[in-house]
C-alpha positions in Angstrom: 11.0 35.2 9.5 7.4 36.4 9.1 8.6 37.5 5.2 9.3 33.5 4.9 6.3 32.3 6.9 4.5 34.1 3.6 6.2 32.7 1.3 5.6 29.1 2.5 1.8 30.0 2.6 1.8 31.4 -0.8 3.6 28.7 -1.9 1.3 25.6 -0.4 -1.4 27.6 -2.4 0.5 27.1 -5.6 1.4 23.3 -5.0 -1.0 22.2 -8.1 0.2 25.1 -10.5 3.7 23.6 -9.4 2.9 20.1 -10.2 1.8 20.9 -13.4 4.5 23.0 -13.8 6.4 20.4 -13.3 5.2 18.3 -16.1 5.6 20.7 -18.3 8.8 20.8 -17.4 9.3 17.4 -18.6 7.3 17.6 -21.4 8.9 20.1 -22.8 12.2 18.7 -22.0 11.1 15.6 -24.3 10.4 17.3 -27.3 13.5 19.9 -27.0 15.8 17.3 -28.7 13.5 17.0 -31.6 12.9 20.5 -32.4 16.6 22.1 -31.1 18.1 21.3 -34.7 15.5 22.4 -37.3 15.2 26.0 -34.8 19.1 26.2 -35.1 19.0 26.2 -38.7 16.3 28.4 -39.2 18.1 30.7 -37.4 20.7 30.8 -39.1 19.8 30.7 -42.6 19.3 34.6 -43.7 20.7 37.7 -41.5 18.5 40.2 -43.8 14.4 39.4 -43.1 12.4 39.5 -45.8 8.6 40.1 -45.6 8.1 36.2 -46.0 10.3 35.7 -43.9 8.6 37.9 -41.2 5.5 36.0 -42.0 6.8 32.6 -41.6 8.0 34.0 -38.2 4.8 35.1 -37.1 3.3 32.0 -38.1 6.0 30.0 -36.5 5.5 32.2 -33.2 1.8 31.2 -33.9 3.1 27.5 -33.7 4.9 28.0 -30.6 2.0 29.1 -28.4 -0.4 25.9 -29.8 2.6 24.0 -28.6 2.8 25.8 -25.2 -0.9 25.0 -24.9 -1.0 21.8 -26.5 2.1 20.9 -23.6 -0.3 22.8 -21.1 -3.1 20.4 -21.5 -1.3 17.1 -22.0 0.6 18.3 -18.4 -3.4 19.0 -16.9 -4.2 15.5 -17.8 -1.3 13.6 -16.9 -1.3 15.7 -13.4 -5.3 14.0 -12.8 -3.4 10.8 -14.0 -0.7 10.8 -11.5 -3.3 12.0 -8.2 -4.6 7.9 -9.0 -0.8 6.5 -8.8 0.6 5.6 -5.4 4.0 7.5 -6.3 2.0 10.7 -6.4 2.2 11.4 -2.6 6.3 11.0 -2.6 6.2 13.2 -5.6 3.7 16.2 -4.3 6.1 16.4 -0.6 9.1 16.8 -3.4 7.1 19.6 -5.7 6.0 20.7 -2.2 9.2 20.9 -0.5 11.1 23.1 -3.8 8.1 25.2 -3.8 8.7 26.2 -0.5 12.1 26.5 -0.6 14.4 30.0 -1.1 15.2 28.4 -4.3 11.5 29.3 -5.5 10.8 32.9 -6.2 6.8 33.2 -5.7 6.6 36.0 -8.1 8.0 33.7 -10.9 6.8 30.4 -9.9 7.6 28.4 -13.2 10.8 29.8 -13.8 12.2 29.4 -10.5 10.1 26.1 -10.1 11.9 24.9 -13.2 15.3 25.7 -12.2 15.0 24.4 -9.1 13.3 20.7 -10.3 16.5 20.3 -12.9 19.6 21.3 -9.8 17.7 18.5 -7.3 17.4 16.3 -10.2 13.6 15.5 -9.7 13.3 16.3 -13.7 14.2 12.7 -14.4 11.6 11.3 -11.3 9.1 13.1 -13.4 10.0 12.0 -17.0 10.1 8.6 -15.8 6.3 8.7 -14.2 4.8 10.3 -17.5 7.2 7.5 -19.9 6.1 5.1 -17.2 2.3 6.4 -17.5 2.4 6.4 -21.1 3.4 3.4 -21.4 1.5 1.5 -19.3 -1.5 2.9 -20.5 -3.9 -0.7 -21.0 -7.1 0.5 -20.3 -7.3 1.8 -23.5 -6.8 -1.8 -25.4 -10.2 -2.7 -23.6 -13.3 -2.1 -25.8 -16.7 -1.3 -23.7 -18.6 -2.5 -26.5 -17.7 -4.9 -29.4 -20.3 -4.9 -32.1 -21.3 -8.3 -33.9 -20.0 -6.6 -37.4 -16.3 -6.6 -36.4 -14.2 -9.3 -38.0 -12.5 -10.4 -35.1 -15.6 -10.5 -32.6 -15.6 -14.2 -32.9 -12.2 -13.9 -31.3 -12.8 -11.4 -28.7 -16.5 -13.9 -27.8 -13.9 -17.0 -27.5 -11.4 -15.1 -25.0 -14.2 -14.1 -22.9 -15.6 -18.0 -23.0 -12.7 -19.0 -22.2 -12.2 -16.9 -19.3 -15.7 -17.9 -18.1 -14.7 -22.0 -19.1 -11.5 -21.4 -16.5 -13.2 -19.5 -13.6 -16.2 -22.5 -13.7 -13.3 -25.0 -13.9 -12.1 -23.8 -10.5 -15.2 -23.1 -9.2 -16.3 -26.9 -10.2 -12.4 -27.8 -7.8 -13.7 -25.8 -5.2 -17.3 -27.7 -4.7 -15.8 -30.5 -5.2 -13.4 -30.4 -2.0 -15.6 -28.2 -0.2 -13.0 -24.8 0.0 -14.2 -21.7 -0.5 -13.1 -19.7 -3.3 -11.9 -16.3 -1.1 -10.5 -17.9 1.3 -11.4 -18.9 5.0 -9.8 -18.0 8.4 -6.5 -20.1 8.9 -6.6 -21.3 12.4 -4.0 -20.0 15.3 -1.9 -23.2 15.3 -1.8 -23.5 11.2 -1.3 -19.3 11.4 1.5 -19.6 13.5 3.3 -22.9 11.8 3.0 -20.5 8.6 4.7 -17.4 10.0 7.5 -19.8 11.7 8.2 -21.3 8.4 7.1 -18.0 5.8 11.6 -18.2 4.7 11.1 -22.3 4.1 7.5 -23.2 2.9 9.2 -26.3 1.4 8.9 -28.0 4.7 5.0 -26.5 4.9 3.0 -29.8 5.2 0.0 -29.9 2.7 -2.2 -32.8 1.3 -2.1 -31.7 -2.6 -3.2 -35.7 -3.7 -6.5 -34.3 -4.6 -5.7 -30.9 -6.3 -4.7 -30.8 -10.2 -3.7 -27.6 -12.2 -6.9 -26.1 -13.9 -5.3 -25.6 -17.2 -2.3 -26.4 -18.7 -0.9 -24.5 -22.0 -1.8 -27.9 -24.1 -5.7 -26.9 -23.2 -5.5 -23.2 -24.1 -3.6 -24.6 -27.8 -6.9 -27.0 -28.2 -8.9 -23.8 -27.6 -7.0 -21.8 -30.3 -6.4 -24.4 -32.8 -10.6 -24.8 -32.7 -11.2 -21.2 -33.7 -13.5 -20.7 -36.4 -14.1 -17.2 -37.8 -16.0 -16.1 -40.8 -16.1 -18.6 -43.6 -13.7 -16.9 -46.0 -14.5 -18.5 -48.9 -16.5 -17.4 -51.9 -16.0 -17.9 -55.4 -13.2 -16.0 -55.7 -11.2 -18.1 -53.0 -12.8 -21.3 -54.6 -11.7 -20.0 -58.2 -7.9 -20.2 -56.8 -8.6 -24.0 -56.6 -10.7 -25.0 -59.3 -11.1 -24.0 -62.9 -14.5 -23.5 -63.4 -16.7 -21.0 -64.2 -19.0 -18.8 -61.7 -21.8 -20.8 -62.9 -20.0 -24.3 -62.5 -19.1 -23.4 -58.7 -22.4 -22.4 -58.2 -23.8 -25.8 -59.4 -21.3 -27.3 -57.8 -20.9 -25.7 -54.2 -22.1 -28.4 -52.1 -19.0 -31.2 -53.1 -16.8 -28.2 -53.1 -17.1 -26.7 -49.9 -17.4 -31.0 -48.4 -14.3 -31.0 -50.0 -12.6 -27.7 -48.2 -13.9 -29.7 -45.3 -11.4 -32.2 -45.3 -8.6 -30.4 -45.7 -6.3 -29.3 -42.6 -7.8 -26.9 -40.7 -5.1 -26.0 -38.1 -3.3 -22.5 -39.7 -4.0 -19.5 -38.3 -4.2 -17.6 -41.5 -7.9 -17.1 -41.0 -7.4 -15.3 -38.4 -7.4 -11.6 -39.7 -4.7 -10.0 -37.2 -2.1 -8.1 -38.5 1.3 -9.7 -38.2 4.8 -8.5 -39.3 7.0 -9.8 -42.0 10.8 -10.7 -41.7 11.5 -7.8 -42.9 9.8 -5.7 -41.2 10.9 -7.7 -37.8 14.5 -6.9 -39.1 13.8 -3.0 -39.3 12.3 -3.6 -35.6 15.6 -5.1 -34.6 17.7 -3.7 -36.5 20.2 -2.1 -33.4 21.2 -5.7 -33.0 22.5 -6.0 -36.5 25.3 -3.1 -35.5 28.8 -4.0 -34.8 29.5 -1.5 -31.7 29.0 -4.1 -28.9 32.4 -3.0 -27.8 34.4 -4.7 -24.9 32.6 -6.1 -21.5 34.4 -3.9 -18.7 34.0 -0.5 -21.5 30.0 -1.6 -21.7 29.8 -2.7 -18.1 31.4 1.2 -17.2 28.7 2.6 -19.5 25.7 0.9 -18.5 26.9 1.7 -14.6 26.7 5.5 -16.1 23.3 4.9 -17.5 22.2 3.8 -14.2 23.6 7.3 -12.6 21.2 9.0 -14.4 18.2 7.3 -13.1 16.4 7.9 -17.0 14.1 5.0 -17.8 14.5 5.5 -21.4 18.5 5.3 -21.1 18.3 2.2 -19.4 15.8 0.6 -22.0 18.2 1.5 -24.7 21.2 -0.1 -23.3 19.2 -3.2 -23.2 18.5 -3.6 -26.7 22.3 -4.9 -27.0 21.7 -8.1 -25.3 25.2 -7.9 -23.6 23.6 -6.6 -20.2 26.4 -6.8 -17.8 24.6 -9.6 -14.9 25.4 -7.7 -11.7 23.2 -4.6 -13.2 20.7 -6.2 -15.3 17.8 -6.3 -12.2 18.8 -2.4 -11.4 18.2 -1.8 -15.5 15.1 -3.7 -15.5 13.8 -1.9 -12.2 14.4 1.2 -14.1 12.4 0.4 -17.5 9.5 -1.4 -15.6 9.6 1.5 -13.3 9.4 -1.1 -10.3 12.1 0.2 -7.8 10.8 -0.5 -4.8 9.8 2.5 -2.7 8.1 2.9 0.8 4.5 2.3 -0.7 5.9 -1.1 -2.3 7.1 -2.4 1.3 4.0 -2.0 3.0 2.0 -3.1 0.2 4.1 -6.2 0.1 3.6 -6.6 4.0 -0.2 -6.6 3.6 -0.2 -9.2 0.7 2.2 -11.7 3.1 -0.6 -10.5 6.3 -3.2 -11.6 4.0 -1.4 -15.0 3.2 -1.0 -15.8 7.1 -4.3 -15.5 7.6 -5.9 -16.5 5.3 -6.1 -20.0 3.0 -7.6 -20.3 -0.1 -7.9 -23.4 -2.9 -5.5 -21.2 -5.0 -2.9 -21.7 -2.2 -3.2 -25.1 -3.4 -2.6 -24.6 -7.0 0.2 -22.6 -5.8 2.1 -25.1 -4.4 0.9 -28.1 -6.2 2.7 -25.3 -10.0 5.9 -25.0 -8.1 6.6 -28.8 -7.0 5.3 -29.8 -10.5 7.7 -27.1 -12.3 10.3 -25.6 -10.5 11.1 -28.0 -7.8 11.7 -30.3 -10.4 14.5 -28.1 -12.4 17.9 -28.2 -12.2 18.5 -24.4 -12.7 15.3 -23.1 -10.5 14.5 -25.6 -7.7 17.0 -23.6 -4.8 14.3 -21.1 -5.3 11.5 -22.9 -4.4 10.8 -21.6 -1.2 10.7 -17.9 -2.4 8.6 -18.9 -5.4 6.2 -20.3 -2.7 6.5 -16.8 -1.5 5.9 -15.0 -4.5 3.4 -16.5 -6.0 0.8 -16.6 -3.0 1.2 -12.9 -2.8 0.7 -12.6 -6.5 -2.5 -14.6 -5.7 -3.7 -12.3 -3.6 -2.7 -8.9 -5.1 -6.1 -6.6 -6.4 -3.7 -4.3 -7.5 -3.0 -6.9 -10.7 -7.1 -7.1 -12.0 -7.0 -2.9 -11.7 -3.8 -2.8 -14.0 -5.0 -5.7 -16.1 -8.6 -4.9 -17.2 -9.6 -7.3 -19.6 -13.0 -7.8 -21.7 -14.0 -10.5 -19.1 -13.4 -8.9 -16.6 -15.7 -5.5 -17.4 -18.5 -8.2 -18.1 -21.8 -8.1 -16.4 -21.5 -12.1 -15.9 -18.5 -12.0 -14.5 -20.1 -12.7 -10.7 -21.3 -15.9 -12.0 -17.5 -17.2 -11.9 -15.6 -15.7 -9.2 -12.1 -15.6 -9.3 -8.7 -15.1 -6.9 -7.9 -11.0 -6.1 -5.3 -11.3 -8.7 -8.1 -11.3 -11.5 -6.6 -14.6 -12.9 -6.6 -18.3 -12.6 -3.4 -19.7 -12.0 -2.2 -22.5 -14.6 0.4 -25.1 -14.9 3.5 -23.6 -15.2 3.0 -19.7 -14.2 5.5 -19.7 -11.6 8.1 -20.4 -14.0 7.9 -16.8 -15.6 8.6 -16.0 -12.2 11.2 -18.3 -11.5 14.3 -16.0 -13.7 13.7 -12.9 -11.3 15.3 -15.3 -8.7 18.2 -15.1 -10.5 18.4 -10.7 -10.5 17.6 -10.0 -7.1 17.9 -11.3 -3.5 15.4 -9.3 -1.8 12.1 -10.7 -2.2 9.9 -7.3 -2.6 12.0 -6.1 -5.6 11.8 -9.6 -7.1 8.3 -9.5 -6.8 7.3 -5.9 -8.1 9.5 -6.7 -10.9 8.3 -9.8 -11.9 4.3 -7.8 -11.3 5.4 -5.2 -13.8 6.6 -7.9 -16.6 3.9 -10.0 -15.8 1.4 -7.0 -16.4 3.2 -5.5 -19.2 3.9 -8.6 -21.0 3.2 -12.2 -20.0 -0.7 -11.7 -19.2 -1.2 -11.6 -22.9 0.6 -15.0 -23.2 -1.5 -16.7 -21.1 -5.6 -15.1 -22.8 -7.2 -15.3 -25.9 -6.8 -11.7 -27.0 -6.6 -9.4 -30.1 -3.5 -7.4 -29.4 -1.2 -7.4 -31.8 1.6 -9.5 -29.1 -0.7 -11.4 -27.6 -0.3 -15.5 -27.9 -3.1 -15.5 -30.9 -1.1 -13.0 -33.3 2.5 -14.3 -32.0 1.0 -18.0 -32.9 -0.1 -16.9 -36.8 3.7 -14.7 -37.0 5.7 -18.1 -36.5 3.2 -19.6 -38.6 3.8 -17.2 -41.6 7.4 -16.7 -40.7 8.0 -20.5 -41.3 5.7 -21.0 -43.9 7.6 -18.2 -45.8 11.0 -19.2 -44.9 11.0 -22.8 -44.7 8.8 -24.2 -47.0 10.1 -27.3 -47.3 9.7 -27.6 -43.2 6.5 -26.2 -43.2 5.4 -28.6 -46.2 6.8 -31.5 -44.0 4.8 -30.9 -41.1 1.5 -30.5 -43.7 2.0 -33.8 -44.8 2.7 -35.7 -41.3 -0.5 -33.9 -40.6 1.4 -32.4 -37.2 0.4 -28.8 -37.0 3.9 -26.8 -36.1 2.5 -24.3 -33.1 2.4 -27.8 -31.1 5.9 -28.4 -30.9 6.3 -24.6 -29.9 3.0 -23.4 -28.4 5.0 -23.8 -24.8 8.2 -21.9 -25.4 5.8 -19.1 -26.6 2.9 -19.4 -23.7 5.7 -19.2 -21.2 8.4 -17.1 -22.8 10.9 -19.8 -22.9 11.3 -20.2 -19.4 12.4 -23.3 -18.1 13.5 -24.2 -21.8 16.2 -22.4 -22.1 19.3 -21.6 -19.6 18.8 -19.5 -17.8 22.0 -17.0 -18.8 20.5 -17.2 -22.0 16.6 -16.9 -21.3 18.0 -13.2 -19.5 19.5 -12.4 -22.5 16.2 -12.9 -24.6 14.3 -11.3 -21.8 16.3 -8.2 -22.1 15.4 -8.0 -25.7 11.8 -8.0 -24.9 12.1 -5.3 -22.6 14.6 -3.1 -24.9 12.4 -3.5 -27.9 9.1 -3.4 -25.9 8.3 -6.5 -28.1 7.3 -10.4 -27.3 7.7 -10.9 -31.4 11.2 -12.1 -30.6 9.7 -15.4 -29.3 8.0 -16.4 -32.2 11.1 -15.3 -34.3 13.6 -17.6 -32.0 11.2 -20.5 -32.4 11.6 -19.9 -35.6 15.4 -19.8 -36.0 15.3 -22.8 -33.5 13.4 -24.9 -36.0 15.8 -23.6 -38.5 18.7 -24.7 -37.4 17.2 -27.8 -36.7 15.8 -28.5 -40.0 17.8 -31.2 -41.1 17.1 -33.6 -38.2 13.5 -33.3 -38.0 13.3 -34.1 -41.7 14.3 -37.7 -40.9 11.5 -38.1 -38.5 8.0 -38.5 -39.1 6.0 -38.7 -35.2 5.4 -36.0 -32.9 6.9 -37.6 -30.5 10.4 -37.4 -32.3 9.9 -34.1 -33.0 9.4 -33.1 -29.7 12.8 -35.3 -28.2 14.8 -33.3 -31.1 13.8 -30.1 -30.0 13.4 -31.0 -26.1 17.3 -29.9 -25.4 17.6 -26.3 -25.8 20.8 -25.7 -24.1 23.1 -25.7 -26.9 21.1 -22.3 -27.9 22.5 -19.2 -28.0 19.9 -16.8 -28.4 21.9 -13.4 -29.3 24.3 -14.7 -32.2 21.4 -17.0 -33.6 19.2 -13.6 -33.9 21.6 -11.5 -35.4 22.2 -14.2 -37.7 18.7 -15.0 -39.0 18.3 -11.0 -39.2 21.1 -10.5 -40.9 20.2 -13.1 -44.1 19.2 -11.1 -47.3 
């Protein structure tokens, strides 16, 4: 007994080697598979060992311990990483609890450590934070400083104006019917009429006559389609026009460039972001181009098998098929968005609901006011309008959200100027609705809502900003742009002379992922492409096709408002075969 009492102590001591024994663990786990086939052959390519031969082996040797070290140092910094995530408490009383046990030798610590982390299975828990923790790495998309040189400053200036132009909007809403931004004490009577009806907010009584949404996706389009960047014209662009001479555009640069200023101004192409092709979207997605989607109950059996092994990067994989078997698509997407709920989850959840009893704040308002404008008022999504109500007020209220999501505006000096809600975001019209499909996946409300969080975080915040990454709304606006422009000229060329810029007719399937325009069975099905590829370039590809097949129709029409009715009905689409389809044309 005193022999063990030793151990235990020696072992406490040796908790952080063990955690970052750990990682290496997985680290080196991850790159096994790459490396196991080019060792086997090496191996086995002379029995005799020449002096070059010896050399190459030293050197190789060399090669092994910059490896070891390099894995070493990634495991040190991923270890700091992990001591900031919530997960790393559950995950220190599991290194803890092997390092203490007889299964852990204290005079070989890593090896025993090792052996011991792959028979309990907490190998894959720890492959899945670092893939998680990779992933999810956006603090390095913010830049501290953008200097006035950089081509796409003018973009990055009119995504932080815009931030500011929202925040003063609802600021403006809040003096004008006197509420306080944060929020005030709700009183005992409304506090307890809250509580008692927290499972049917529908019958919640609220005066929302004077409350309006502060944006809508029409007023973010205005913003984007009124860009102006560098003038990219000189005499070489003029010379693709015009033949003259240098000196002839020179004398005549004044009635050329009032000229350039009547023509259209509503592409994106001057917008210098970098944008794929169709072929290189095909390459992308080219696992959906294969012809092994096999049988329903054979794929249904495998994904269940998937699931078993609790591996993030298994799970993403088997969505990239888009035949996700319903009754385990929320456990798959739990998996790749690393959102299964855990003890830390619960009560965090509980705090956000404390927080919404006690509190009210104008954002309540613009809460409720999204959902009966949007949901209540859908045939496939109103049933969930009391856990929307639900959802969403805690998603109001969640810091958590601004830490994850740290945006150029947000790292701004002026930022006090405009306050904002805890969530780090104003809410706009239609935001519940990329809520709404998670309804559909789970009937607890907690996993629903860290679910939804995680795809909100990961994807649908970059929807909803004017921002430079390369799958945010700006770059998925000038793909569609290109793609029809390249692909259906005659379309495109349609639209140019009606003078109706396409990204109208489409700008809200983007902005809102489709949601609410297509079924639901269907809007799952395109969702789980976004999450298998890690890509939101499959929206502006499916508004694409949409217009595609569509082509004929809205040739014989010449308003916007026809346009729009033609392409208003959505639920003849079926997003999986019309994909492979368009991919699949040479």
């Amino acid at each position: 007994m005193p022999e063990w009492a030793e151990v235990k102590r020696d072992s406490r001591l040796a908790i952080e080697p063990a955690t970052v024994a750990a990682l290496e663990v997985a680290l080196e786990a991850e790159q096994e598979t790459e490396q196991g086939s080019s060792a086997a052959s090496s191996e086995s390519s002379s029995p005799s060992k020449s002096p070059s031969c010896q050399a190459n082996g030293a050197q190789q040797q060399h090669m092994e311990e910059l490896k070891d070290a390099s894995i070493h140092h990634t495991a040190l910094k991923l270890s700091e990483d992990i001591k900031a995530m919530k997960i790393y408490g559950s995950l220190y009383k599991m290194v803890q609890k092997l390092a203490c046990s007889p299964e852990v030798d204290k005079d070989d610590m890593k090896h025993t450590l090792e052996a011991a982390i792959k028979a309990n299975g907490l190998e894959t828990e720890i492959r899945n934070v670092i893939y998680h923790l990779i992933r999810n790495s956006l603090k390095t998309e913010t830049k501290q400083t953008v200097p006035s040189s950089d081509p796409l400053y003018y973009l990055r200036r009119a995504g932080v104006q815009w931030e500011r132009r929202v925040r003063k909007s609802l600021n403006s809403m809040c003096s004008e019917s006197k509420a306080q931004l944060q929020g005030q004490t709700r009183s005992a009577t409304d506090r307890e009429e809250f509580l008692t009806k927290w499972d049917e907010l529908s019958n919640y009584q609220i005066d929302l006559t004077n409350y309006r949404p502060v944006y809508a996706p029409k007023d973010l389009l205005d913003v984007l389609l009124s860009l102006k960047g560098p003038v990219k014209q000189d005499e070489t662009e003029y010379r693709k026009y015009f033949r003259f001479s240098s000196q002839q555009i020179a004398s005549k640069l004044k009635l050329i460039k009032s000229f350039f200023s009547f023509l259209p101004k509503w592409e994106f192409s001057h917008i210098s972001l970098p944008v794929k092709n169709l072929f290189e979207l095909r390459l992308h997605f080219s696992e959906l181009l294969r012809n092994d989607n096999g049988g329903g109950t054979d794929w249904a059996v495998t994904c269940q098998k998937i699931l078993k092994t609790r591996h993030a990067p298994l799970c993403q994989q088997a969505l990239k098929k888009g035949i996700t078997p319903p009754p385990l698509r929320g456990h798959l997407w739990a998996y790749v968005l690393g959102s299964q709920v855990e003890a830390y989850h619960t009560e965090h959840w509980e705090g956000l609901k404390q927080s919404v009893l006690t509190t009210e704040s104008i954002v309540d308002k613009l809460v409720f006011k999204d959902v009966q404008l949007t949901a209540t008022n859908d045939d496939r999504y109103f049933v969930f309008e009391d856990v929307l109500y639900q959802i969403m007020l805690c998603f109001s209220r969640d810091s958590e959200i601004s830490q994850m999501i740290q945006t150029e505006f947000t790292n701004s000096a002026k930022v006090k100027q405009y306050e904002g809600p805890a969530c780090g975001f104003v809410p706009f019209h239609g935001i519940c609705m990329l809520a709404a499909p998670f309804c559909y996946l789970y009937d607890n409300p907690v996993s629903l809502y860290f679910t939804f969080r995680a795809f909100y975080v990961r994807y649908c915040h970059r929807l909803t900003t004017i921002n430079t990454h390369p799958q945010g709304i700006v770059s998925l606006c000038l793909l569609f742009e290109k793609l029809l422009q390249t692909h259906e000229p005659q379309l495109w060329s349609h639209f140019r002379e009606l003078q109706i810029q396409p990204i109208r007719v489409v700008f809200k399937w983007l902005m809102r992922a489709f949601s609410g325009h297509l079924p639901p069975e269907q809007l799952l099905i395109l969702w789980d492409l976004i999450l298998g590829y890690d890509s939101l370039e499959i929206l502006s590809l499916l508004a694409l096709i949409i217009l595609s097949f569509r082509r004929e129709s809205l040739m014989q029409v010449v308003t916007l408002e026809n346009i729009e009715a033609i392409l208003s009905d959505l639920s003849s689409v079926k997003v999986l075969p019309l994909i492979q389809l368009t991919l699949s044309r040479d």
